[in-house]
N, C-alpha and C positions, 0 to 999 in steps of 0.2 A: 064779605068773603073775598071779591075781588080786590080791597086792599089788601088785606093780609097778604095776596100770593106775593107781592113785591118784597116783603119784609122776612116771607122766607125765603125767597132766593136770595136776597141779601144776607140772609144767618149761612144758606149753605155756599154760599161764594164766599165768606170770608174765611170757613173753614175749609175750603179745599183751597184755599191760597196759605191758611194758615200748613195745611200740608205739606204744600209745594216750596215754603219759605222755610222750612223747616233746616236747623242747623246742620251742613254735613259730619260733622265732628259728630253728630248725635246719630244720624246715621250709621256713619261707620262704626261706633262703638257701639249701635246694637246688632250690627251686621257678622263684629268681631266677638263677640259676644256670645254671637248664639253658632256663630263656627266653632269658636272655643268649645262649649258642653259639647256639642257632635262629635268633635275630634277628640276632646278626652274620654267621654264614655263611648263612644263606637268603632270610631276607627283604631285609634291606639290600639284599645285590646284585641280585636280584629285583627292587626297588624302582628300585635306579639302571639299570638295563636298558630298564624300562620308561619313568622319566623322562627317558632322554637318547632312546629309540626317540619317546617325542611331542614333546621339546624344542620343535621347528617346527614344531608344530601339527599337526594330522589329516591335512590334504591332500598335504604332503611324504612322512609315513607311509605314505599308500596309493600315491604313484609311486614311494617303492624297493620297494614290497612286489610291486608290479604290473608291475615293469620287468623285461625279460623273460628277464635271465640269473636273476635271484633266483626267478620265477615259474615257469620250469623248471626249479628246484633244490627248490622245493617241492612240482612235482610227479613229478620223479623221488625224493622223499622217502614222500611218500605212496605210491606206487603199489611201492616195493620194502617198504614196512610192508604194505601189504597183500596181498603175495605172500610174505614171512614168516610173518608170525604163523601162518595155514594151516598153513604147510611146519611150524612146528616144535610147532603145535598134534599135528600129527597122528605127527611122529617121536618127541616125548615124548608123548604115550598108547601110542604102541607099544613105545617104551622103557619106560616106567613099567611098564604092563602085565605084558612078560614079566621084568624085576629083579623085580617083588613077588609074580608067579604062578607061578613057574617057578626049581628051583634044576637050573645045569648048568653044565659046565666053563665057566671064564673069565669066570665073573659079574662077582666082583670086579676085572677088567679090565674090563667092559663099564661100569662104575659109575666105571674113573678116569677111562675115558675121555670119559663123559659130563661129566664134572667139568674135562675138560683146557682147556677157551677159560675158565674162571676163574684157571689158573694160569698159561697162558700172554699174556706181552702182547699189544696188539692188533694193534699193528703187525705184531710177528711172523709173526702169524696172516696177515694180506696179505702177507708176504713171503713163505710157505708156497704162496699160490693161485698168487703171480709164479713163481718157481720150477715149479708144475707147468704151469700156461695159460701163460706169457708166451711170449712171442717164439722166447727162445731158450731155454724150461723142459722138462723130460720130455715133454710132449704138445705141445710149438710144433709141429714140424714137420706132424705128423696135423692138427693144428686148420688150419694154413695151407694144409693143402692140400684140405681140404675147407669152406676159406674160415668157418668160425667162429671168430667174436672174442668169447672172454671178457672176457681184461684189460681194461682201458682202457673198458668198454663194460658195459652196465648188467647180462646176466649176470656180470658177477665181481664186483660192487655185491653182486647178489642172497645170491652164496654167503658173501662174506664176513662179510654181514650176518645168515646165518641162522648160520653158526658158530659166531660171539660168543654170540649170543640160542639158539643151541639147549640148554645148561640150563634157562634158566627155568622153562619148561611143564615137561621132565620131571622137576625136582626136587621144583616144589611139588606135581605127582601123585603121584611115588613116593612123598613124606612121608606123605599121608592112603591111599594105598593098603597101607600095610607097619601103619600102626596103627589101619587097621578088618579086616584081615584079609581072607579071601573065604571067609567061612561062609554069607555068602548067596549068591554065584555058583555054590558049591557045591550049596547047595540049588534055586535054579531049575534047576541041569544036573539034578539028580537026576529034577525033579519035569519035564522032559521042554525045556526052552528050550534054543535053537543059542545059536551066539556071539556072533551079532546083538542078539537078544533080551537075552541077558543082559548086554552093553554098554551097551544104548540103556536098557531096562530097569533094573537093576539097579545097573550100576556107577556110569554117570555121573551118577544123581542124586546118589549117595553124593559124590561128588568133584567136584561141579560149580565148590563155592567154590575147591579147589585150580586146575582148571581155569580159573577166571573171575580170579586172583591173577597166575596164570605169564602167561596171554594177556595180561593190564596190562602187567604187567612188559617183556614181550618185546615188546610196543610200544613201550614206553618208550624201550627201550634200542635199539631199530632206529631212530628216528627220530632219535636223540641220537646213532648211531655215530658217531663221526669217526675214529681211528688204522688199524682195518681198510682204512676205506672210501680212506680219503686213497691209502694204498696203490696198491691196485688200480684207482683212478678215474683215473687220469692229469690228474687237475682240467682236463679238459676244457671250457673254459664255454657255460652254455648246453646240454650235452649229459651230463657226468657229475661234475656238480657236486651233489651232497644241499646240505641247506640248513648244516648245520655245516661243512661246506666253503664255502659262498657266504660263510658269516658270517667265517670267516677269509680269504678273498681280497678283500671290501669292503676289513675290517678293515687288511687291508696294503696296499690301493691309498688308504687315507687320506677314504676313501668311510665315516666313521665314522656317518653319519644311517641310510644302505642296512644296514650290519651292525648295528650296533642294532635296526631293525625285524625284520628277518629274526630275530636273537637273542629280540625278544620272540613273536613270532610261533611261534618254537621251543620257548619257555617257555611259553605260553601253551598250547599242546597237550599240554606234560610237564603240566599244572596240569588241563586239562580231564579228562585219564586218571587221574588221583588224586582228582577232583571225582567221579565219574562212579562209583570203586571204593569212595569213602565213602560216597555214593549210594544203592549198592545195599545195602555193611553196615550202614545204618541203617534203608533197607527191610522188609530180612529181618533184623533183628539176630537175633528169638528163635530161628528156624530156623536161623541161625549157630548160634549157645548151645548147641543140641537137639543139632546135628552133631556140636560137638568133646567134647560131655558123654558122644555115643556112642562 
């Protein structure tokens, strides 16, 4: 055994020299390389977004952005983002929770099923809600006759939109929750803490960054929905239009100055929520480091 170790350190010293010797020409052309794709699919269109949304100037900017089908598209955008993220903050902590704390029949179904709005399309997915709320779906007749409207109408927005986005939260928890284990929730139970105590205590500082990852994320991705939402919104304007549907209905009424804003205006929040999560990892970088090292 004590031979051996010399001959692997000898395999991994020649590979980290082989690193280190490595051709800069190969370098730079994978450096060039991978700036390339970034700059042609992210920033360019990014770029042109942004200069064809100020083309006319600031003050045309702010009357499609303030005119009033686009202005209640962005606040039926904000307001179903801010009844998401809760909704799925708190179903994946309670899905994470019991996959990483708890083994019992049908886990492994509870784990495809969390996983099923990444494999299913989105559309599909609104034609799943159409199908049970719609008119003429499994539940039309009850809903109509107790006069509630999903479809068409900003609850069926809601759900579709938490359906897409309900992995996020609970995948990036279950990941840090299954590879810290629960030897300390084990121990506060022991040493006398409820479940309260040892959530608020104990777990969630552990998993805060998972937590603070999935809540980006599931913003992100509720604000940008469009194939669910299209669905189930009946593009009603002015009424259940989100902004990614505004910016396609501009867009085909030939209204190219309105959907360019509104697009930047879209983009410019997906950019604020990635500003905001580099933010805070440069913040806390060492207390990152400290977490994933534990």
């Amino acid at each position: 055994m004590s031979a051996a170790l010399p001959a692997v350190r000898s395999v991994a010293s020649r590979r980290q020299a082989g690193v280190a010797s490595e051709h800069p020409v190969v370098r730079w052309l994978l450096t060039a390389t991978a700036l390339g794709v970034v700059g042609l699919f992210l920033l360019v269109p990014l770029g042109i977004v942004f200069a064809e949304a100020f083309a006319k100037g600031i003050g045309p900017y702010l009357d499609a952005i303030l005119e009033d089908e686009s202005f209640s598209a962005i606040r039926l955008t904000l307001l179903v983002a801010t009844i998401v993220v809760p909704l799925n903050f708190a179903f994946g902590m309670a899905a994470a929770w019991v996959i990483a704390k708890y083994d019992f029949w049908g886990k492994s179904v509870l784990l495809t099923l969390i996983d099923l709005p990444f494999s299913v399309s989105p559309v599909i997915s609104g034609l799943i809600f159409v199908l049970l709320f719609g008119a003429q779906g499994w539940l039309g007749p009850f809903l109509r006759e107790h006069d509630v409207k999903i479809i068409f109408a900003v609850p069926g927005i809601v759900l579709a939109t938490a359906f897409i986005t309900f992995p996020l939260v609970a995948r990036e928890v279950l990941a840090i929750m299954q590879s810290q284990g629960s030897s300390e929730e084990e121990a506060a139970f022991m040493l006398g803490a409820n479940g309260w105590q040892i959530l608020r205590h104990v777990t969630l500082p552990k998993i805060r960054w998972g937590v603070l990852y999935g809540v980006i994320l599931c913003n992100a991705r509720a604000m940008g929905e469009f194939g669910a939402v299209s669905v189930v919104s009946g593009h009603i304007r002015g009424h259940t239009n989100t902004m990614p549907l505004q910016v396609e209905i501009l867009y085909n009424d030939y209204n190219y100055a309105g959907a360019f804003a509104v697009a930047s205006l879209l983009a410019l929040l997906a950019l604020i929520t990635l500003g905001l999560k580099s933010l805070l990892e440069w913040r806390f970088a060492g207390e990152l480091a400290a977490n994933r090292r534990h």
